[in-house]
Every structure is written in C-alpha cells, then in structure tokens.
VOLUMZA-827975 format. One record per atom (N, C-alpha, C): residue number from 1; x, y, z; chain; residue in one letter. Coordinates in Angstrom, 2 decimals, decimal comma. Layout:
   seq         X         Y         Z   mol   type
   NUM         X         Y         Z     A      a
...
***
This chain:
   seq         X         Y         Z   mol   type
     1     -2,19      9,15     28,33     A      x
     1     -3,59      8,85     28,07     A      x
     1     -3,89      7,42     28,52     A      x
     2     -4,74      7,33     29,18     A      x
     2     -5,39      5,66     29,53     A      x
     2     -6,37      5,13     28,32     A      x
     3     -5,89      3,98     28,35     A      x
     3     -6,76      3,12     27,49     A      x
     3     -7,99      3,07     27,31     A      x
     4     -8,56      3,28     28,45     A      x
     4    -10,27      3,46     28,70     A      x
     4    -10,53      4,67     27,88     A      x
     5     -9,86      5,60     27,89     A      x
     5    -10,21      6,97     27,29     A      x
     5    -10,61      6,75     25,74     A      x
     6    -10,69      5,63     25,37     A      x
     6    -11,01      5,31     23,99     A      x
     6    -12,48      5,04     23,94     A      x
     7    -13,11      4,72     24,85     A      x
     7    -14,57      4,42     24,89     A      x
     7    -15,15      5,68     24,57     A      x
     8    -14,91      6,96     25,23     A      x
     8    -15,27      8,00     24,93     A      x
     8    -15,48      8,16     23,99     A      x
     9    -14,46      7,98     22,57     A      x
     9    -14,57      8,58     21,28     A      x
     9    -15,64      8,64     20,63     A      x
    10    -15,83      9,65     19,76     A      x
    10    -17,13      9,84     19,40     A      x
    10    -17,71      8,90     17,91     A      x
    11    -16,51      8,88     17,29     A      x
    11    -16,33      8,17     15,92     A      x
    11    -15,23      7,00     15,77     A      x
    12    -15,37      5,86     15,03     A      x
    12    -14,67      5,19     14,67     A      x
    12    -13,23      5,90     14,40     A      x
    13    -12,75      6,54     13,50     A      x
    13    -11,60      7,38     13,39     A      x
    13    -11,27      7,91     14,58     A      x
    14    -12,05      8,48     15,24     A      x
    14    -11,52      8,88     16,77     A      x
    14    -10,97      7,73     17,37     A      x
    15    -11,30      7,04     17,97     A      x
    15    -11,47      5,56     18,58     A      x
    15    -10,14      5,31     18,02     A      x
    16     -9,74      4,87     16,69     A      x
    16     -8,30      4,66     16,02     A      x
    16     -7,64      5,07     16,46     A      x
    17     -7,52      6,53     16,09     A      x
    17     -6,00      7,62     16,31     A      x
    17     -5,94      7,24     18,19     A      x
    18     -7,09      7,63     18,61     A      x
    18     -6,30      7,75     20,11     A      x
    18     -5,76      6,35     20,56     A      x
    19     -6,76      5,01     20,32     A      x
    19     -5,57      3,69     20,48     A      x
    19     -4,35      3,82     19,70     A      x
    20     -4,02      4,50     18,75     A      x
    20     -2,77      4,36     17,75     A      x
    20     -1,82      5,32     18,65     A      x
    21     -2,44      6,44     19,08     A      x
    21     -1,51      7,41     20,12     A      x
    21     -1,22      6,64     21,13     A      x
    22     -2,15      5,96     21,83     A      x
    22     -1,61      5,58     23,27     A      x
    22     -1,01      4,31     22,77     A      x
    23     -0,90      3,46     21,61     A      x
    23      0,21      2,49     21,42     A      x
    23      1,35      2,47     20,96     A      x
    24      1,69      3,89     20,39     A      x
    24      2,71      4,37     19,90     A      x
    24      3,54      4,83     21,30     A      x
    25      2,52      5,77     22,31     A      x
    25      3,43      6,04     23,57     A      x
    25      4,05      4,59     24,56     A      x
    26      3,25      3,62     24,34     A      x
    26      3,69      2,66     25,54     A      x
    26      4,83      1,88     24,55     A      x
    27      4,87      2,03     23,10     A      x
    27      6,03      1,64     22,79     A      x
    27      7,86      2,62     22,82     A      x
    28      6,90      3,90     22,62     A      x
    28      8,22      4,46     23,30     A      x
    28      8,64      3,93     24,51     A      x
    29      7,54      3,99     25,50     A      x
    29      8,16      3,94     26,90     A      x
    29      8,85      2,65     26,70     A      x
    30      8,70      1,56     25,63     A      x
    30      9,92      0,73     25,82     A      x
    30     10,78      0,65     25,10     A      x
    31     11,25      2,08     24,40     A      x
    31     12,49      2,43     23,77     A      x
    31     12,45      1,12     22,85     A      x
    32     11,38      1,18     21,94     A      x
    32     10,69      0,65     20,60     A      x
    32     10,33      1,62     19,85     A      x
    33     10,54      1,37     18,68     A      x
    33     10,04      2,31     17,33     A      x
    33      8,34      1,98     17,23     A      x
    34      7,56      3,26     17,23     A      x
    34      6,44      2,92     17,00     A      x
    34      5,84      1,99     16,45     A      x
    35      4,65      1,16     15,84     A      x
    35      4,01      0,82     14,82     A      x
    35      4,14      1,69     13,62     A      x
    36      3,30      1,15     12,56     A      x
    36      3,08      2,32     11,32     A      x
    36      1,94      2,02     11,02     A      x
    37      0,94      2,48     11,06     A      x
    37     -0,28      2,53     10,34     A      x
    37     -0,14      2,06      8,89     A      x
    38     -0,96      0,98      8,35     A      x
    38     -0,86      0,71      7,00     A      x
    38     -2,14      0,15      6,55     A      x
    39     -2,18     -0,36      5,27     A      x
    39     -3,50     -0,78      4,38     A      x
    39     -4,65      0,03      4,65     A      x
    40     -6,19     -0,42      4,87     A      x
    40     -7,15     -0,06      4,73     A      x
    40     -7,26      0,94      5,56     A      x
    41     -6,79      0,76      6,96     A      x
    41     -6,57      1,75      8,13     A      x
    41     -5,85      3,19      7,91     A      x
    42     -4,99      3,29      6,75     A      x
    42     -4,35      4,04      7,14     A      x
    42     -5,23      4,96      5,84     A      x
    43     -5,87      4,24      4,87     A      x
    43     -6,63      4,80      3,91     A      x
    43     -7,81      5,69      4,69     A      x
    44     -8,34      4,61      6,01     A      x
    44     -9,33      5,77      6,77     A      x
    44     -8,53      7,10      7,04     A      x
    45     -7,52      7,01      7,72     A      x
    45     -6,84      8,48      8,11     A      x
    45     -6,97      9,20      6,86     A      x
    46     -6,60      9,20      5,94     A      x
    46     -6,37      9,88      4,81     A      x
    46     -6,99     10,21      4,28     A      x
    47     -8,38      9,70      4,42     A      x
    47     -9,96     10,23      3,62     A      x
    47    -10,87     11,25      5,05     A      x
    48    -10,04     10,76      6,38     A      x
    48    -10,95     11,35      7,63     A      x
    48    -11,74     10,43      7,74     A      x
    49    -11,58      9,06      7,84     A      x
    49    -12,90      8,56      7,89     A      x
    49    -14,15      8,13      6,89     A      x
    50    -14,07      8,85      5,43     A      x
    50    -14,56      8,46      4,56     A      x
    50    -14,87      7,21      4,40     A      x
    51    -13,78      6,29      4,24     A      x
    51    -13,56      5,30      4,04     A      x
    51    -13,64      4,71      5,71     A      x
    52    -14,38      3,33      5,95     A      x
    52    -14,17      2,74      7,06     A      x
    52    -13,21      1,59      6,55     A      x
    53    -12,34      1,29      7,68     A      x
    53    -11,60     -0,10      7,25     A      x
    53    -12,18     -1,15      8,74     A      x
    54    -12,54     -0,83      9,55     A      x
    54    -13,02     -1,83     10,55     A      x
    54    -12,00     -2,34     11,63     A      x
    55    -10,90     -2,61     11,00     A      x
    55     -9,47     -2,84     11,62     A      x
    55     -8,50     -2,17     11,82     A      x
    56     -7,53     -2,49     12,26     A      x
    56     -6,24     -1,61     12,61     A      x
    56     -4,90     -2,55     11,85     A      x
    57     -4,43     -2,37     10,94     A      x
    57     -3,59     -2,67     10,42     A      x
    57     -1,92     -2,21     10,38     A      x
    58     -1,01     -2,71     11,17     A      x
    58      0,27     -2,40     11,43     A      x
    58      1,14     -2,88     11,54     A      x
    59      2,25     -2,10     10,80     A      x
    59      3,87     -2,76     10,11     A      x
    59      4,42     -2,37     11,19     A      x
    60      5,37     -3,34     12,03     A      x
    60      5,93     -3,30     13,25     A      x
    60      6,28     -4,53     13,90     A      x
    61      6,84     -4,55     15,15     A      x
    61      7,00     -5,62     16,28     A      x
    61      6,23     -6,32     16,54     A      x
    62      5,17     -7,16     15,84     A      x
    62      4,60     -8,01     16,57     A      x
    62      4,38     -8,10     17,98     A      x
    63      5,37     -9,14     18,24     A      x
    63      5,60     -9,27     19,63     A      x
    63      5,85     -8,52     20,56     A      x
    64      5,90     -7,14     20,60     A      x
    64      6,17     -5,89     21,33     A      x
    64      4,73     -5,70     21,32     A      x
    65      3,67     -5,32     20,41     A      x
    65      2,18     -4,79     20,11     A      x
    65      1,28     -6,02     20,87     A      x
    66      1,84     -7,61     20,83     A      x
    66      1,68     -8,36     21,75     A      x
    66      1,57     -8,32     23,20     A      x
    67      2,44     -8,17     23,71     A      x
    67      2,63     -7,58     24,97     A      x
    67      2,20     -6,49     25,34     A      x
    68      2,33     -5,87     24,75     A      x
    68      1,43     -4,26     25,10     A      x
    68      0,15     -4,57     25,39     A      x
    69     -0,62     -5,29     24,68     A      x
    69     -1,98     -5,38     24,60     A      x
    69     -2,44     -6,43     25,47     A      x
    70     -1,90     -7,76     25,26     A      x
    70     -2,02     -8,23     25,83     A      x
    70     -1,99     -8,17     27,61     A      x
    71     -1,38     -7,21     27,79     A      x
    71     -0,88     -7,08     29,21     A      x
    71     -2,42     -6,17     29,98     A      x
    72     -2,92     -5,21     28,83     A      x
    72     -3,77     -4,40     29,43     A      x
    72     -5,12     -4,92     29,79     A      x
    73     -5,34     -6,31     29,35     A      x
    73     -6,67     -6,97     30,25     A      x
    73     -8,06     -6,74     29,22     A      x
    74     -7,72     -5,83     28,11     A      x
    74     -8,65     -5,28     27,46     A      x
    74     -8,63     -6,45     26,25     A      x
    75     -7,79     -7,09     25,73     A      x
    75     -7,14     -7,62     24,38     A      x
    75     -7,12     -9,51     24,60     A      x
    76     -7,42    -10,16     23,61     A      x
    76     -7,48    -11,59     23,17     A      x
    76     -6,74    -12,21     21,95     A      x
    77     -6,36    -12,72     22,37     A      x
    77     -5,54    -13,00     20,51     A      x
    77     -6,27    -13,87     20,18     A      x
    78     -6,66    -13,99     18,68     A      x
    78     -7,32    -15,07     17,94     A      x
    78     -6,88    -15,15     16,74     A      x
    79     -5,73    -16,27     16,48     A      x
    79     -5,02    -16,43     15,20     A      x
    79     -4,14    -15,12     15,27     A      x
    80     -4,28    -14,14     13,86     A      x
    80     -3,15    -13,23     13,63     A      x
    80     -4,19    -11,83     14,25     A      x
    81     -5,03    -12,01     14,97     A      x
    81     -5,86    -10,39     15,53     A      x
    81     -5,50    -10,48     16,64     A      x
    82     -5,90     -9,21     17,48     A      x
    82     -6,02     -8,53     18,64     A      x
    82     -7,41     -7,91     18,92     A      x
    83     -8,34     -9,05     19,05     A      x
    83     -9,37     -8,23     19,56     A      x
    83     -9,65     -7,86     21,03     A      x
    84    -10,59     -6,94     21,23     A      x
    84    -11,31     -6,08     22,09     A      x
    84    -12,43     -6,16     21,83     A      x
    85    -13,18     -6,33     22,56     A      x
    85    -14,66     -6,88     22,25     A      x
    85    -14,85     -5,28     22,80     A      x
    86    -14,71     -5,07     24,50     A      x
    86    -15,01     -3,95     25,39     A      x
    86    -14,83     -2,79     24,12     A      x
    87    -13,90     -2,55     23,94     A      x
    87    -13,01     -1,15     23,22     A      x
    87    -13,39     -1,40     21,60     A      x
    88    -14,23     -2,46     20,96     A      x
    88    -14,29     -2,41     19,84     A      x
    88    -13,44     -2,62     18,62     A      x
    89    -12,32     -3,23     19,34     A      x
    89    -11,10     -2,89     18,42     A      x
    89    -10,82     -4,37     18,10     A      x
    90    -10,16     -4,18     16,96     A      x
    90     -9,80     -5,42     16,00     A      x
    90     -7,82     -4,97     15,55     A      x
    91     -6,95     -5,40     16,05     A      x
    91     -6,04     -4,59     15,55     A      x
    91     -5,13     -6,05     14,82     A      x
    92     -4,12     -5,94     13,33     A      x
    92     -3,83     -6,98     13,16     A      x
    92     -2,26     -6,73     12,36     A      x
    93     -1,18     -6,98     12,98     A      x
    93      0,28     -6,91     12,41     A      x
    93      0,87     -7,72     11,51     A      x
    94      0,56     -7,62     10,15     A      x
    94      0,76     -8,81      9,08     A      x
    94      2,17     -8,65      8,81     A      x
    95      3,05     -7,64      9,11     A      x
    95      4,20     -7,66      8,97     A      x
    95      5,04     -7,45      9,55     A      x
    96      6,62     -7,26     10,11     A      x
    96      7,26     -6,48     10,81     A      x
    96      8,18     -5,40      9,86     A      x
    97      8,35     -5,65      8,45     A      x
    97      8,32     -4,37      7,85     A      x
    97      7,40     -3,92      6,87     A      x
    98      8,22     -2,32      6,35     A      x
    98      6,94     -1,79      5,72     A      x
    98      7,45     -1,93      3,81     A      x
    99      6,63     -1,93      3,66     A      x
    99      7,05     -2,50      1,76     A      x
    99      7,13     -1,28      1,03     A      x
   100      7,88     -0,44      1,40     A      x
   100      7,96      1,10      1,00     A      x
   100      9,31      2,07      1,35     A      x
   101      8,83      2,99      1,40     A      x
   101      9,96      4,09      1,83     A      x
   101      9,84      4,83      3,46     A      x
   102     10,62      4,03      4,44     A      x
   102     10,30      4,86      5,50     A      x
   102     10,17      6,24      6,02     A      x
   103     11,13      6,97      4,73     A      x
   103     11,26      8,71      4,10     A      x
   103      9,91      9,03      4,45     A      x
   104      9,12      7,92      3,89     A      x
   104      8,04      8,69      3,52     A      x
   104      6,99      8,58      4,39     A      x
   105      7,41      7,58      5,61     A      x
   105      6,37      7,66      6,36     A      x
   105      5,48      8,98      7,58     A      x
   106      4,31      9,23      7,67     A      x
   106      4,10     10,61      8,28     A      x
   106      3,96     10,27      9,94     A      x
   107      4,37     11,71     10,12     A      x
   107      4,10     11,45     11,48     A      x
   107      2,95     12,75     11,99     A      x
   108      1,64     12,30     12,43     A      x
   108      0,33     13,03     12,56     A      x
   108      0,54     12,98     14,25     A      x
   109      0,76     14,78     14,83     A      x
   109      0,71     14,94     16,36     A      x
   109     -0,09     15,70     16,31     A      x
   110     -1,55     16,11     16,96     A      x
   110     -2,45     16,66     17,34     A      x
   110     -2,69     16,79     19,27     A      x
   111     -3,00     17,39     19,49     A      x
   111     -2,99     17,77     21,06     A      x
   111     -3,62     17,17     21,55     A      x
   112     -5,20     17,07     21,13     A      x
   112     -6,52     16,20     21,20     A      x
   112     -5,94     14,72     21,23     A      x
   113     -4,48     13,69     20,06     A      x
   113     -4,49     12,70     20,85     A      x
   113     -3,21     12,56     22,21     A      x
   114     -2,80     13,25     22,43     A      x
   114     -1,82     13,68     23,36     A      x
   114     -0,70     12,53     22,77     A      x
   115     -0,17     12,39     22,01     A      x
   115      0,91     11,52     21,37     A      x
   115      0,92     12,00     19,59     A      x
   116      1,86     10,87     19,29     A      x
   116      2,20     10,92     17,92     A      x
   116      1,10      9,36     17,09     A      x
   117      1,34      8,93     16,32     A      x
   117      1,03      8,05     15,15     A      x
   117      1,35      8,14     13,96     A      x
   118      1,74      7,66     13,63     A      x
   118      2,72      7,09     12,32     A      x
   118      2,15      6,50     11,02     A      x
   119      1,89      6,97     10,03     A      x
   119      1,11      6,41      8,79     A      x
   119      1,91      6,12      7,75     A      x
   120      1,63      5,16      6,91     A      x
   120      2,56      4,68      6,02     A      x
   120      2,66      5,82      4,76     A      x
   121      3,32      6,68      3,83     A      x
   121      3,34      7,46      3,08     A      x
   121      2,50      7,48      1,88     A      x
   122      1,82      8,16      1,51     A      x
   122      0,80      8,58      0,49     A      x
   122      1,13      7,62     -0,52     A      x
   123      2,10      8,03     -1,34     A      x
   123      3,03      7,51     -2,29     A      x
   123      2,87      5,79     -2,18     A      x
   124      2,97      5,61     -1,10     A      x
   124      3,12      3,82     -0,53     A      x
   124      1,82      3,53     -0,72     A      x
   125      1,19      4,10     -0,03     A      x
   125     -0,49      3,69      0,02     A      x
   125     -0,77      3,28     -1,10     A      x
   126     -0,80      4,73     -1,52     A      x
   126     -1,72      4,46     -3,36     A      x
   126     -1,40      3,64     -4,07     A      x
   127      0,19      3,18     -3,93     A      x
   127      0,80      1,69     -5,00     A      x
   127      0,44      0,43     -4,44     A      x
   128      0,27      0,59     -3,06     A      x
   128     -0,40     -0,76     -2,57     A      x
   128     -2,09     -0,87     -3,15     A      x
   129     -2,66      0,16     -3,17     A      x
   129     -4,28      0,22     -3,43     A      x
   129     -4,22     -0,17     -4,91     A      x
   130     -3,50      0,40     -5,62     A      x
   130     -3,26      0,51     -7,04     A      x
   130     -3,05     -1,33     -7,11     A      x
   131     -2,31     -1,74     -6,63     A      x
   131     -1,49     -2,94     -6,63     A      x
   131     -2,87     -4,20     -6,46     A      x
   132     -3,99     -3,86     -5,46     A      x
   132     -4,79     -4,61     -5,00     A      x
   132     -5,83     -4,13     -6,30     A      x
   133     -6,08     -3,38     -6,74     A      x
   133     -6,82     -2,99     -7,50     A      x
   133     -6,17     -3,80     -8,80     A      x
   134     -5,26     -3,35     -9,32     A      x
   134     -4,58     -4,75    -10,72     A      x
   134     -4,72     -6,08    -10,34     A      x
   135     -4,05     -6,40     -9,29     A      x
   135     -3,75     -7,72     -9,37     A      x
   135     -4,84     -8,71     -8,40     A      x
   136     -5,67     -8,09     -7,56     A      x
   136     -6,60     -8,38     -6,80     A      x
   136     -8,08     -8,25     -7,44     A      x
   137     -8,13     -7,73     -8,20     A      x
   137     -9,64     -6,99     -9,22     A      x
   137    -10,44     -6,36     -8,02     A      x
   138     -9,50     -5,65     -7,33     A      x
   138    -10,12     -4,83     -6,19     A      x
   138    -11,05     -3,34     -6,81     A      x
   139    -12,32     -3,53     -7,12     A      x
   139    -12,48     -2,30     -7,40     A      x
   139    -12,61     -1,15     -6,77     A      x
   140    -12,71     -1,23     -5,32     A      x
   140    -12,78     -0,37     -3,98     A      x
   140    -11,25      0,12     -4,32     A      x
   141    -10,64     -0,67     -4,46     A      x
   141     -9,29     -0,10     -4,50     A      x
   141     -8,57      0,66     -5,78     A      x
   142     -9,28      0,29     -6,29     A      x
   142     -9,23      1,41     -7,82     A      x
   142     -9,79      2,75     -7,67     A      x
   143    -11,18      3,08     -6,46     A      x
   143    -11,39      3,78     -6,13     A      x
   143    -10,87      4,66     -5,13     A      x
   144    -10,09      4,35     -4,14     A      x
   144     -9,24      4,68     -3,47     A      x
   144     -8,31      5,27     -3,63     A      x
   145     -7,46      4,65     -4,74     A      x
   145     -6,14      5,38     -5,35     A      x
   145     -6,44      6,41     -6,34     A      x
   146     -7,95      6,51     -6,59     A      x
   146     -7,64      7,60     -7,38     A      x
   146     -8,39      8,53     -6,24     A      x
   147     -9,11      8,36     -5,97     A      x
   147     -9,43      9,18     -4,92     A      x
   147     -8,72     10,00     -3,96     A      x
   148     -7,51      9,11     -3,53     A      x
   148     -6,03      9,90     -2,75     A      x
   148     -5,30     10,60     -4,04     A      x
   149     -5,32     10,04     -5,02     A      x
   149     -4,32     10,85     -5,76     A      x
   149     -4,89     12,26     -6,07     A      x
   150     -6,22     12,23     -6,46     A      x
   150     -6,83     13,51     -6,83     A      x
   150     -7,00     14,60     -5,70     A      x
   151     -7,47     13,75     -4,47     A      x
   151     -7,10     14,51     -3,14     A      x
   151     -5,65     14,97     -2,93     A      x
   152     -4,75     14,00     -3,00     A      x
   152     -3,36     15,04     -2,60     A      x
   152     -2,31     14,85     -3,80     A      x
   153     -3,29     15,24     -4,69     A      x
   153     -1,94     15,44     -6,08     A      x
   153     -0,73     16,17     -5,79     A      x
   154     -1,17     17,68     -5,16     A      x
   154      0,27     18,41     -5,23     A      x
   154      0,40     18,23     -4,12     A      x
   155      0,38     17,02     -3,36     A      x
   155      1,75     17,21     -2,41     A      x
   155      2,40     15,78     -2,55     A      x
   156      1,71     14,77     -3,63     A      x
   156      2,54     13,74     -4,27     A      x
   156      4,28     13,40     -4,42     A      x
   157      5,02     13,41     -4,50     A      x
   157      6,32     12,84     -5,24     A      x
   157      5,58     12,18     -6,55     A      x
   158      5,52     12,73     -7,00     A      x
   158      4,88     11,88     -8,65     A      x
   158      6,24     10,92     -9,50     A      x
   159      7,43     11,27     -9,07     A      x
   159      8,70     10,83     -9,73     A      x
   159      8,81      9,09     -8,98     A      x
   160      8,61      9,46     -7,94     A      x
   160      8,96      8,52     -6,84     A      x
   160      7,68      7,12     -6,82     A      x
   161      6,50      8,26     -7,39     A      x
   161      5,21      7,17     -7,67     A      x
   161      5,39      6,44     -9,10     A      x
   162      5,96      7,31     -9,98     A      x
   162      6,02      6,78    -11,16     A      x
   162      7,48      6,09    -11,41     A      x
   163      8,48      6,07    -10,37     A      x
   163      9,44      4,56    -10,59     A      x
   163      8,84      3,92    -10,06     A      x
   164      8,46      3,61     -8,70     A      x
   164      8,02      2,72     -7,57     A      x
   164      6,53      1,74     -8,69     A      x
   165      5,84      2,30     -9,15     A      x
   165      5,07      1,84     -9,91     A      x
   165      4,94      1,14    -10,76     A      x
   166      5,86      1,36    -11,93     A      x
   166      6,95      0,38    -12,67     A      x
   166      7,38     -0,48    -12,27     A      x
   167      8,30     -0,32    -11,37     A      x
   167      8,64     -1,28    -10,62     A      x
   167      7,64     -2,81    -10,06     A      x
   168      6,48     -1,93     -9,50     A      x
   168      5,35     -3,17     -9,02     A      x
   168      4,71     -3,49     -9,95     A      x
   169      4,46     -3,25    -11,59     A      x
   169      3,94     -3,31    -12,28     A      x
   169      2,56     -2,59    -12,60     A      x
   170      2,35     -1,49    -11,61     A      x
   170      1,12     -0,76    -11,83     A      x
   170      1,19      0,77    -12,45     A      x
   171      2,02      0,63    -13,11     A      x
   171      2,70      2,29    -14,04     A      x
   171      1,05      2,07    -14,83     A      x
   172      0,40      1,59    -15,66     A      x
   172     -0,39      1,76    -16,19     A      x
   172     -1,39      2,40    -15,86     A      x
   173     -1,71      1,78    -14,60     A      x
   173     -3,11      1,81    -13,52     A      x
   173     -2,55      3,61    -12,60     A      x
   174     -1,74      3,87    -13,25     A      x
   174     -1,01      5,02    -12,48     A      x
   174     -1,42      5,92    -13,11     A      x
   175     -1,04      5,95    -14,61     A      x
   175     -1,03      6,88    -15,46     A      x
   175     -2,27      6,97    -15,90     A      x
   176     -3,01      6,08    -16,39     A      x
   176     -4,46      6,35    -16,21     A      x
   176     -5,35      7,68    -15,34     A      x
   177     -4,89      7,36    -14,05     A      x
   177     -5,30      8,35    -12,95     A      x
   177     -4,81      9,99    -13,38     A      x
   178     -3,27      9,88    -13,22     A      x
   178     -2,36     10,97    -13,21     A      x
   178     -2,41     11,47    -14,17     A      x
   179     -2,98     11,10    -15,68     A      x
   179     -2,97     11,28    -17,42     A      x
   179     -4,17     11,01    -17,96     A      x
   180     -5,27     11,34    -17,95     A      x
   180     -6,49     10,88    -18,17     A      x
   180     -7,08     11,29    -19,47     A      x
   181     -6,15     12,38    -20,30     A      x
   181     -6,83     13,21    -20,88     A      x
   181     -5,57     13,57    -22,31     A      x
   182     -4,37     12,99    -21,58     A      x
   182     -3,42     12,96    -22,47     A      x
   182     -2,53     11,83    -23,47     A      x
   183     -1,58     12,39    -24,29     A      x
   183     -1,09     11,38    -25,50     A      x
   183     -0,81     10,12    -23,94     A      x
   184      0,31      9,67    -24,99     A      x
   184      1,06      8,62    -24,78     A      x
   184      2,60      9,14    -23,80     A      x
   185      2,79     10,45    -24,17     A      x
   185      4,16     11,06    -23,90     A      x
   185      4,63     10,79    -22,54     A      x
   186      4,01     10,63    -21,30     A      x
   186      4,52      9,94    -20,07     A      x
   186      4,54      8,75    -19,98     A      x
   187      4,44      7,39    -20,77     A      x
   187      4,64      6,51    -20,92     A      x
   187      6,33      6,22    -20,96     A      x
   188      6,23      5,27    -20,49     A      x
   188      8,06      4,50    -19,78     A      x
   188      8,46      3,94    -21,76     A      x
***
C-alpha cells in the first residue's frame, strides 16, 4: 500500500488503521517488530471510532518509526511528534516498551488494510484508562473503562484484570465497574 492511499480515507479511523498497516509493513520490511497501538488511539479502535483521540500513539522503536517517516517526505518532527500536515497525521512514540502483557497484545488483519496492526490488549487498556481516571481525575477516562469493559466483558481475562489492578492500585475503580450491584465478596 502507498502512503498517499491514506488521503483517500473516508474517516479519521480509516486514515489510522491504513497509516498503522502501511507502518507496520515497512517495519517488517526491516525485519523490525511492528509498533503497538496504545493510549487514546488504541481506545479509538476499540470503540470504532466512537471515541476520537486525534493522534497516533505507539509503544515501539522510536528511531526505526523515525526513519520510516521521516524518509517518506510526508513527516516533520517537532519535539516528541511526527507530524503531517498533507496526510493529517500527528503520530507520537512515548515509549519503546509496552507497560503490560505482550500475550495480550491483538493483532487486527482485514483485507481492506492490506497488512496487519497491532493494539495494545483490552485488559492493558482499561488499567491504563482506569489508572488515568484515579490518579489523573480523568473523567473521560472513567468513561472509557467502563465503557470497554461493558462492551467486551466476556471476552475479558477478568483474573488477569483483577491482579494487574491491584497491583496498579486501581482494584477499586475496577470493581466498581465489574460489581456494581454487589456485597463486598470480590474484594482482595
């Protein structure tokens, strides 16, 4: 897929996945592990778009997503972004790993983007949203995590959400969501 082929897209979410496909392929071609889709971005995938995040947010190589972009004539660096004025795009790599379980990360192949893309795992998401929501007084993000949880309850790891949670200190902000209606009895 060529880069230009992103102008086409009809929607913001479109526009995403297919730059996320064609940056995932030019990192294969250099026998590099994809990016991973993460934070607000990866919350758009997961709602369809519901949610806009504006940016592209990804756990990965830096300096590999550097070069890639940089090379294609389309891309500017300013501080820690990658903008595209032409292509609309804002893309920004705050990390080179992911603060989670790579188990759990998905991998979304559709024909329409002729590649793969990589999203950080449900489970991960929601404790990061959860996480920004406690400790950030994010209330978007209080909305979010319950919003994914109620959307994909049964296909959760609920075991895996409810150590990992504990762990970050948001078991409360968890059980709330997951227990809304019940005692105390899932309490740690």
């Amino acid at each position: 897929m060529e880069l230009r082929k992103i102008k086409e897209a009809k929607t913001e979410l479109e526009k995403h996945l297919l730059f996320l496909a064609w940056l995932s392929e030019e990192f294969r071609r250099r026998g590099k592990n994809p990016p991973i889709l993460v934070g607000g971005s990866a919350v758009e995938v997961y709602t369809y778009g519901y949610y806009m995040s504006g940016d592209i947010d990804l756990v990965g190589n830096r300096e590999v997503v550097r070069d890639i972009l940089l090379s294609t004539g389309y891309f500017r660096e300013h501080g820690r972004l990658f903008i595209s004025d032409e292509l609309g795009l804002f893309v920004e790599v705050p990390d080179y790993r992911l603060s989670g379980s790579y188990e759990k990360v998905r991998r979304i192949r559709t024909k329409e983007l002729e590649g793969d893309i990589y999203v950080i795992g449900l489970e991960d998401l929601i404790l990061d949203r959860l996480s920004a929501c406690k400790f950030w007084k994010s209330e978007e993000d209080c909305r979010m995590s319950e919003f994914l949880i109620r959307k994909y309850l049964e296909e959760l790891d609920i075991e895996y959400l409810q150590n990992r949670a504990t762990e970050l200190g948001v078991y409360e902000e968890l059980y709330a969501i997951l227990y809304p209606y019940e005692g105390n009895e899932h309490k740690p």
